[in-house]
C-alpha positions as CSV (number, residue, x, y, z in Angstrom):
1,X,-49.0,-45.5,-36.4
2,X,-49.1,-48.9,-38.4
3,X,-47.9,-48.0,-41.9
4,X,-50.2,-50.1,-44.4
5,X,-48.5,-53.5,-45.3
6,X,-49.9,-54.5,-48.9
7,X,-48.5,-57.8,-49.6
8,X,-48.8,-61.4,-48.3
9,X,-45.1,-61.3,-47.0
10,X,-45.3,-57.8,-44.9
11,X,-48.6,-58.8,-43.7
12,X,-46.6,-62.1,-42.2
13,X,-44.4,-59.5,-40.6
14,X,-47.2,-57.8,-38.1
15,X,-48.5,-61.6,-37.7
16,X,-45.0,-62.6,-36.5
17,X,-44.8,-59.7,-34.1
18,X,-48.3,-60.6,-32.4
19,X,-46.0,-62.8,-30.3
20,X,-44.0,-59.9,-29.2
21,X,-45.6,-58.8,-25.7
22,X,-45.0,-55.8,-24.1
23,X,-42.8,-56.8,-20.7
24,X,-45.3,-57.3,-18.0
25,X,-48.4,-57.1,-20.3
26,X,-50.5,-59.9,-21.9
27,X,-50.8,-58.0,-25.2
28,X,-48.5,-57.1,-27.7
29,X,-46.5,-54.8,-29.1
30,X,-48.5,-54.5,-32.7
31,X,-51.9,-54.0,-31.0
32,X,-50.2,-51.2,-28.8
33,X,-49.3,-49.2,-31.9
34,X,-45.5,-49.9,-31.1
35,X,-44.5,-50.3,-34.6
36,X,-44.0,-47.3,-36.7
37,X,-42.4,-49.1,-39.6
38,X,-42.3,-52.9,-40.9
39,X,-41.1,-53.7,-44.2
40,X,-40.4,-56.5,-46.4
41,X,-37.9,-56.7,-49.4
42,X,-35.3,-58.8,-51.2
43,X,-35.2,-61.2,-48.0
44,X,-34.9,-58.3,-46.0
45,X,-37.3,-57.7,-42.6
46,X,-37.1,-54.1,-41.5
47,X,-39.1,-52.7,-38.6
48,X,-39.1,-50.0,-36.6
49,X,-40.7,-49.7,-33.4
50,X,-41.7,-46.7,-31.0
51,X,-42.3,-46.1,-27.2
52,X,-41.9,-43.8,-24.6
53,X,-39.8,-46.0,-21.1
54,X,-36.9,-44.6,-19.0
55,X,-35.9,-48.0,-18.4
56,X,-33.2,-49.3,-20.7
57,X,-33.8,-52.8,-20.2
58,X,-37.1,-52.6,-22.1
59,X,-36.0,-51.1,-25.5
60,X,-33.7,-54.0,-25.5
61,X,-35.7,-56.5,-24.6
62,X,-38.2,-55.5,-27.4
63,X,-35.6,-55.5,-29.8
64,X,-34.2,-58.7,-28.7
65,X,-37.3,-60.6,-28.5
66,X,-38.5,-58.6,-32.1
67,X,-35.4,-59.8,-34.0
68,X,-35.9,-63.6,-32.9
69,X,-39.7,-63.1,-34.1
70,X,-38.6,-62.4,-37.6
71,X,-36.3,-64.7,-38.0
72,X,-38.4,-67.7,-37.2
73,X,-40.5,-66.6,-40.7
74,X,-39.6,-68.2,-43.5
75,X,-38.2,-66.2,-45.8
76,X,-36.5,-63.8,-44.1
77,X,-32.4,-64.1,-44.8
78,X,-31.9,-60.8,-42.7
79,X,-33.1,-58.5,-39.8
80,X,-32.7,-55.0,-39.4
81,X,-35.1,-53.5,-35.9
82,X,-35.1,-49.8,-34.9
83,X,-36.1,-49.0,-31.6
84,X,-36.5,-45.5,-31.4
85,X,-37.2,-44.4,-27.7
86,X,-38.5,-41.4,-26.3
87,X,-37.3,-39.6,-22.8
88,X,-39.5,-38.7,-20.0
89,X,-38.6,-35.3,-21.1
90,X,-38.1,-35.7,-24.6
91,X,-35.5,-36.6,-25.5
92,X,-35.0,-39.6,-27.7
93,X,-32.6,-42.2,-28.9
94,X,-32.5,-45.0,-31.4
95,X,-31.3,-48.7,-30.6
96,X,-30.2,-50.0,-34.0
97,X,-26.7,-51.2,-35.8
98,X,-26.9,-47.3,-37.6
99,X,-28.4,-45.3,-35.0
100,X,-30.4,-41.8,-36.0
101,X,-30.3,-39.0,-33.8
102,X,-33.3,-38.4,-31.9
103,X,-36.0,-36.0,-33.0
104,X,-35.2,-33.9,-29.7
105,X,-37.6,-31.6,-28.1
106,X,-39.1,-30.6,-30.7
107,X,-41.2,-33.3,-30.7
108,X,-42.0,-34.2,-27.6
109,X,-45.7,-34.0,-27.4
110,X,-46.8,-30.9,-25.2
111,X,-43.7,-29.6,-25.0
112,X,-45.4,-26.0,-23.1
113,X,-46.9,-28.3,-20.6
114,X,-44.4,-28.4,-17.2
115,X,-45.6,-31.1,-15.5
116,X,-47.9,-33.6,-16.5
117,X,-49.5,-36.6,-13.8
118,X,-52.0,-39.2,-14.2
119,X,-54.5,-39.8,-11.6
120,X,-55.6,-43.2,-11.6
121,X,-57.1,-46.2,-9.7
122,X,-57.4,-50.2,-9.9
123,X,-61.3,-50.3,-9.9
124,X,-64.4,-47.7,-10.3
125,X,-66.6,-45.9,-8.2
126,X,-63.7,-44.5,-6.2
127,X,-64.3,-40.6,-6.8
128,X,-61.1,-40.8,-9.0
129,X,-62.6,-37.8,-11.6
130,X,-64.0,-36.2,-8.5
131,X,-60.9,-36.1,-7.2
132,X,-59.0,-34.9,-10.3
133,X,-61.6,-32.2,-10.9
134,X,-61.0,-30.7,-7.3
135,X,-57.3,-31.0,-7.5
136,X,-57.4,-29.0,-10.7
137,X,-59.2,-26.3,-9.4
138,X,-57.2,-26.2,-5.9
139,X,-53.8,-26.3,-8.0
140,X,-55.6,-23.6,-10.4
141,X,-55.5,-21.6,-6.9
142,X,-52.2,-22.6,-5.4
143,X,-50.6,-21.4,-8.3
144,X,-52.1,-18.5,-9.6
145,X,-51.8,-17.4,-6.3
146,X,-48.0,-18.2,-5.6
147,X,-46.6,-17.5,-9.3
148,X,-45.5,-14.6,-10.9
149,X,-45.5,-16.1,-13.9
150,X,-48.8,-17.9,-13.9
151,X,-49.6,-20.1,-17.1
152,X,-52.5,-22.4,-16.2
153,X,-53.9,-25.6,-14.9
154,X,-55.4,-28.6,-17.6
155,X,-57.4,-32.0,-17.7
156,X,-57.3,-34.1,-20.3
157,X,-59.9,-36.7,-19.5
158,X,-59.2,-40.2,-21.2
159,X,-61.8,-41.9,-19.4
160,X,-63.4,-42.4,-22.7
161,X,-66.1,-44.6,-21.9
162,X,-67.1,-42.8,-19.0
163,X,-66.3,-39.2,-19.1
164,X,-67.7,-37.6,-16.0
165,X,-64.9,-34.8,-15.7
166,X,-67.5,-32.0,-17.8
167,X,-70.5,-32.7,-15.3
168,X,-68.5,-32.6,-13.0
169,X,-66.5,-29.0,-13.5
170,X,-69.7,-27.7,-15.2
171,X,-68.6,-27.2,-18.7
172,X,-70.9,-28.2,-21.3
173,X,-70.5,-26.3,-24.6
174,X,-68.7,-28.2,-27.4
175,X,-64.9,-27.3,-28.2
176,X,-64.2,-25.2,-31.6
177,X,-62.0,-25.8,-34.1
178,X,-59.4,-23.0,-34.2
179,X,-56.6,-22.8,-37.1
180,X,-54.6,-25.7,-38.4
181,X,-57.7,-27.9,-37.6
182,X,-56.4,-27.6,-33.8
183,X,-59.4,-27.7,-30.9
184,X,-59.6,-25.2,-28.7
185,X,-60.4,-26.8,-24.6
186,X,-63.1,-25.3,-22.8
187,X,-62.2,-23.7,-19.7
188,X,-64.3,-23.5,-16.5
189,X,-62.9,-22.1,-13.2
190,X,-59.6,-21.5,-14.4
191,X,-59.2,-25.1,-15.9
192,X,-59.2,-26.1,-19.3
193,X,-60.6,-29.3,-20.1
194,X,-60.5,-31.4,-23.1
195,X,-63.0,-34.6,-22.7
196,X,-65.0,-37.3,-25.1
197,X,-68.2,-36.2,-23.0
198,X,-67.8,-32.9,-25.0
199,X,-67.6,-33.8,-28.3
200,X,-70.2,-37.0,-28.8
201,X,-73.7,-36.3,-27.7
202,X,-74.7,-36.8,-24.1
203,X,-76.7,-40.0,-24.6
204,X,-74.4,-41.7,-26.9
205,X,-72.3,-44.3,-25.7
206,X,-68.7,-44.8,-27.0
207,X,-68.3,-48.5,-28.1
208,X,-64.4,-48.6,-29.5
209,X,-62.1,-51.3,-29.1
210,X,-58.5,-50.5,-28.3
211,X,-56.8,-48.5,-31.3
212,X,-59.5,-46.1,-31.1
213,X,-59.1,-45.4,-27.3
214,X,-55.1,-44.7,-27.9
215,X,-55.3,-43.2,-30.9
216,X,-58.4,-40.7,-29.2
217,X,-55.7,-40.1,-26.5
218,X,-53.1,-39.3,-28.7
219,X,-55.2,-36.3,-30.6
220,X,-55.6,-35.2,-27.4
221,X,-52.8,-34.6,-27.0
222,X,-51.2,-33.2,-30.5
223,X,-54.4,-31.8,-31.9
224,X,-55.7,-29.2,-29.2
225,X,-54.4,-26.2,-28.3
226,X,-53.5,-26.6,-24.7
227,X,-50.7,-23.2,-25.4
228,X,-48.8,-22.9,-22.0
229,X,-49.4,-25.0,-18.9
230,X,-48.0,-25.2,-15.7
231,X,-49.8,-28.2,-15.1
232,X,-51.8,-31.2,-16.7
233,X,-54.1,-34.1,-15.0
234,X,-54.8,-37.0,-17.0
235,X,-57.9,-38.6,-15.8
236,X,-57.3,-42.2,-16.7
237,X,-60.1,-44.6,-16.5
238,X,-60.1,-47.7,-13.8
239,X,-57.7,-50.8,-15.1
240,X,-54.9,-51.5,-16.6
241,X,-55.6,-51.5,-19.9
242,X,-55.5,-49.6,-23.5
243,X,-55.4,-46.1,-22.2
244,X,-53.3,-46.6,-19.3
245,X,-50.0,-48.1,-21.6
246,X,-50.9,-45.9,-24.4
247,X,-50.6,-42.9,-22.1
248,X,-47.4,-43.9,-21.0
249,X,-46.3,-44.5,-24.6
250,X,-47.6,-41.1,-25.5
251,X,-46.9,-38.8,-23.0
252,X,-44.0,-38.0,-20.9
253,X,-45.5,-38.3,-17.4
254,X,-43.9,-36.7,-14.4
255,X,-45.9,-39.4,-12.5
256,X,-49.3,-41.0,-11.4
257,X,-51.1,-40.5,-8.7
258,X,-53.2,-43.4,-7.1
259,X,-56.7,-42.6,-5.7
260,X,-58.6,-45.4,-3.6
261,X,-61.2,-45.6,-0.5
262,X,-60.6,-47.7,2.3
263,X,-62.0,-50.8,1.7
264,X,-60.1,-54.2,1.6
265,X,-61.1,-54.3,-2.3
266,X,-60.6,-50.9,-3.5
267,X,-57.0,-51.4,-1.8
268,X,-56.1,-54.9,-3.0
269,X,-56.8,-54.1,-6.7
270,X,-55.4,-50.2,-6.3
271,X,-52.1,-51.7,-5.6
272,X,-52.0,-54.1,-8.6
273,X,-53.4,-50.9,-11.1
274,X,-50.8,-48.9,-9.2
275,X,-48.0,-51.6,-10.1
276,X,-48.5,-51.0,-14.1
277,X,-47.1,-47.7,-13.6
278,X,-44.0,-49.3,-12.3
279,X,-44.0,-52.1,-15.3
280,X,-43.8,-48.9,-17.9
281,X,-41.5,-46.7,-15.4
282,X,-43.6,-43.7,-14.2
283,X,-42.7,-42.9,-10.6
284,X,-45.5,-43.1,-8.2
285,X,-46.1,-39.4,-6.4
286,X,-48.5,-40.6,-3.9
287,X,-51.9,-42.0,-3.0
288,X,-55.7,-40.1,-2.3
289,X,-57.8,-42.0,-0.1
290,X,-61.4,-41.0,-1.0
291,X,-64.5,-41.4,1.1
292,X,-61.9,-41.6,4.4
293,X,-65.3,-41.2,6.8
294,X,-67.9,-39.5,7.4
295,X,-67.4,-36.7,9.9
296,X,-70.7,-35.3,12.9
297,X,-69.7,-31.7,12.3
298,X,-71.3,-31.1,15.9
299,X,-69.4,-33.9,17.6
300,X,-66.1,-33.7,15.5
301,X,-66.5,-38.3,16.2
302,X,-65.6,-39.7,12.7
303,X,-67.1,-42.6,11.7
304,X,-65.1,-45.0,9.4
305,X,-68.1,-46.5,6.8
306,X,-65.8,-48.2,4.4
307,X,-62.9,-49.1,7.1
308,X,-59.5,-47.3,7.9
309,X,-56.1,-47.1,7.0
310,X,-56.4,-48.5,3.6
311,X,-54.8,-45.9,2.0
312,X,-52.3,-45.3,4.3
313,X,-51.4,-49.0,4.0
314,X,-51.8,-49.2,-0.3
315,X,-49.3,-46.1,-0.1
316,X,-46.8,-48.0,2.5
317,X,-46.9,-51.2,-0.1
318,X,-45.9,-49.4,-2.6
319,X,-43.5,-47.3,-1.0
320,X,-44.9,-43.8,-2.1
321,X,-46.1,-41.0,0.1
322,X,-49.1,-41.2,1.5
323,X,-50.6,-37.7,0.3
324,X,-54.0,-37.1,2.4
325,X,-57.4,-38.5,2.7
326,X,-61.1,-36.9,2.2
327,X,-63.8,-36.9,3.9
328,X,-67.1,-38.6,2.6
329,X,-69.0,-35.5,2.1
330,X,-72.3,-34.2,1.0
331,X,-70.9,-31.3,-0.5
332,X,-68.6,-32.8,-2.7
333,X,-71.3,-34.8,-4.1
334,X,-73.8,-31.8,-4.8
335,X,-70.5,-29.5,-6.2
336,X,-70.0,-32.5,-8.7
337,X,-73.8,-32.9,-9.6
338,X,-74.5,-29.2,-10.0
339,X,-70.9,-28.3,-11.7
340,X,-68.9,-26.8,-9.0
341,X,-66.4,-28.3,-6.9
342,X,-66.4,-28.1,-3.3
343,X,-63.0,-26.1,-3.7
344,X,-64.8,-23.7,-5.5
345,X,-67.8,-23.9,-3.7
346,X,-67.1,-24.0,-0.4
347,X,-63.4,-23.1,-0.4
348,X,-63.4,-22.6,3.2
349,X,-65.2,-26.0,4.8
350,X,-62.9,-29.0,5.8
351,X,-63.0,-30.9,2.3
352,X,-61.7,-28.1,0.3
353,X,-58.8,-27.7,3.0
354,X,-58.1,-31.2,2.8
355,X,-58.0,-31.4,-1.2
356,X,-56.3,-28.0,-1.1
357,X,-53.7,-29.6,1.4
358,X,-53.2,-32.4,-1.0
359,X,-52.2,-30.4,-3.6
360,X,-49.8,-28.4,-1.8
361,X,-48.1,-31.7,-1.0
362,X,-48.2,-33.0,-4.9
363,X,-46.8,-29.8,-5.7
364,X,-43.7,-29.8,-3.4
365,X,-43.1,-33.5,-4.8
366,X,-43.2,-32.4,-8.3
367,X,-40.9,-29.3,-7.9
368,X,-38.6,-30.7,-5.5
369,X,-35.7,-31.4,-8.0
């Protein structure tokens, strides 16, 4: 949060700071919510700024780059920048000349949840929600079915200007609001979901610009009642942009999983939306290729509509596993248009293995250490 900034002088601070750019981003650091505090008094510039990164370099770099900022303003006879930093696991420290101790865990935003992973992809239209919604549902399984002590399975669904993830489980009542103005997710095959399609009407389009997107995803994350998780999917929409840094800002991700099809330009542009993950320091776990082929059931011959291999190659570029591939499948097309994912609704036919097979494979990666 931007603390207000009432006079002419503090106001010159946040302009200053427009020219601090997040490393490896065009925009900067004010527009991405980074600074918690800025102040302005008796020639003294104060700011403190706030992000999530489990690589050193950038903390320092911000407060390097921050401190030469407001010193070029007129004015100012002396800088003082806070960089308070918070762990993948939440743990947090503060760059300064006094350093504070961190709030600890605490703090960290869903601390009950075990693992959290983004699925994500460079460009639309690649099944990425499908894909998350299925995956939900087969690690709702996997789980439930292999754990004594069982807590649950969750999608948070920050594709905000298309939220497809309720059609697509079949949830469709709107959230209440349970005590201390928290929201309670719906839950649907095991899953609880939280998602903009269920709290604005079904026709109404969401037209935000950027601080509405991260500051949506952040009450998603500290105003509903997720309680105890064992896991949590973060449908991210396609890009690279608003909701993809301010996730990584906001949430302690175990990782990201990239989803593509085969095509030359699904691939191409899923390794550059794959490579912001890096810029921000969330490991990779793997990538999904979606719509593999289309498979004569009679025959068992597979033929490969939108090409071969890309996902096996995207996964090779960017050195991660290379975690399965689906088939391009009726079923999973009439299991997301009537509610029901092909895990769930036809648990037994190739797709569902294949998703199913999938998530065993994310879920050794993520419980390896």
């Amino acid at each position: 949060m931007i603390f207000p900034l009432f006079s002419m002088d503090k106001e010159t601070l946040l302009s200053s700071l427009e020219k601090v750019k997040y490393p490896g981003f065009s925009r900067d650091i004010v527009s991405f919510g980074l600074v918690r505090e800025a102040s302005f008094e008796n020639g003294v510039a104060a700011v403190t700024l706030e992000l999530t990164s489990s690589d050193s370099t950038i903390p320092a770099q911000l407060k390097k780059e921050t401190e030469e900022a407001l010193s070029s303003i007129d004015g100012v006879e002396e800088v003082q920048v806070s960089v308070v930093v918070k762990k993948g696991q939440g743990s947090s420290s503060n760059q300064s000349s006094s350093a504070n101790e961190g709030d600890g865990v605490s703090n960290r935003p869903l601390p009950e949840v075990k693992y959290i992973v983004a699925i994500a992809s460079g460009k639309g239209g690649v099944g990425k929600s499908t894909v998350t919604v299925n995956l939900a549902c087969a690690f709702e399984k996997l789980l439930r079915e292999n754990n004594e002590s069982f807590d649950g399975v969750g999608i948070m669904d920050c594709d905000v200007y298309g939220p497809s993830v309720p059609l697509l489980i079949g949830a469709s009542e709107r959230p209440e609001v349970i005590g201390d103005n928290l929201i309670q997710p719906v839950e649907n095959f095991g899953v609880k979901v939280i998602s903009m399609g269920l709290l604005v009407d079904e026709e109404a389009p969401v037209v935000w610009r950027g601080p509405m997107v991260m500051k949506t995803i952040q009450q998603f994350a500290s105003n509903v009642s997720w309680g105890k998780l064992d896991l949590m999917l973060i449908d991210l929409p396609p890009g690279t942009g608003d909701a993809q840094l301010s996730l990584a800002q906001t949430l302690p991700l175990n990782g990201a999983v990239i989803v593509t099809t085969p095509q030359k330009a699904a691939v191409d542009v899923a390794r550059r939306g794959a490579r912001m993950f890096e810029k921000v320091s969330v490991p990779l776990l793997g990538v999904v290729e979606n719509m593999s082929f289309l498979a004569d059931e009679e025959t068992g011959t597979k033929r490969y509509i939108f090409g071969k291999g890309g996902g096996p190659a995207t996964a090779e570029a960017l050195e991660t596993p290379f975690l399965g591939e689906i088939a391009l499948d009726e079923r999973i097309r009439l299991g997301g248009d009537n509610g029901i994912p092909v895990v769930v609704s036809n648990a037994d036919g190739p797709s569902a293995k294949s998703i199913q097979k999938i998530a065993e494979k994310l879920w050794a990666t993520l419980t390896a250490d």
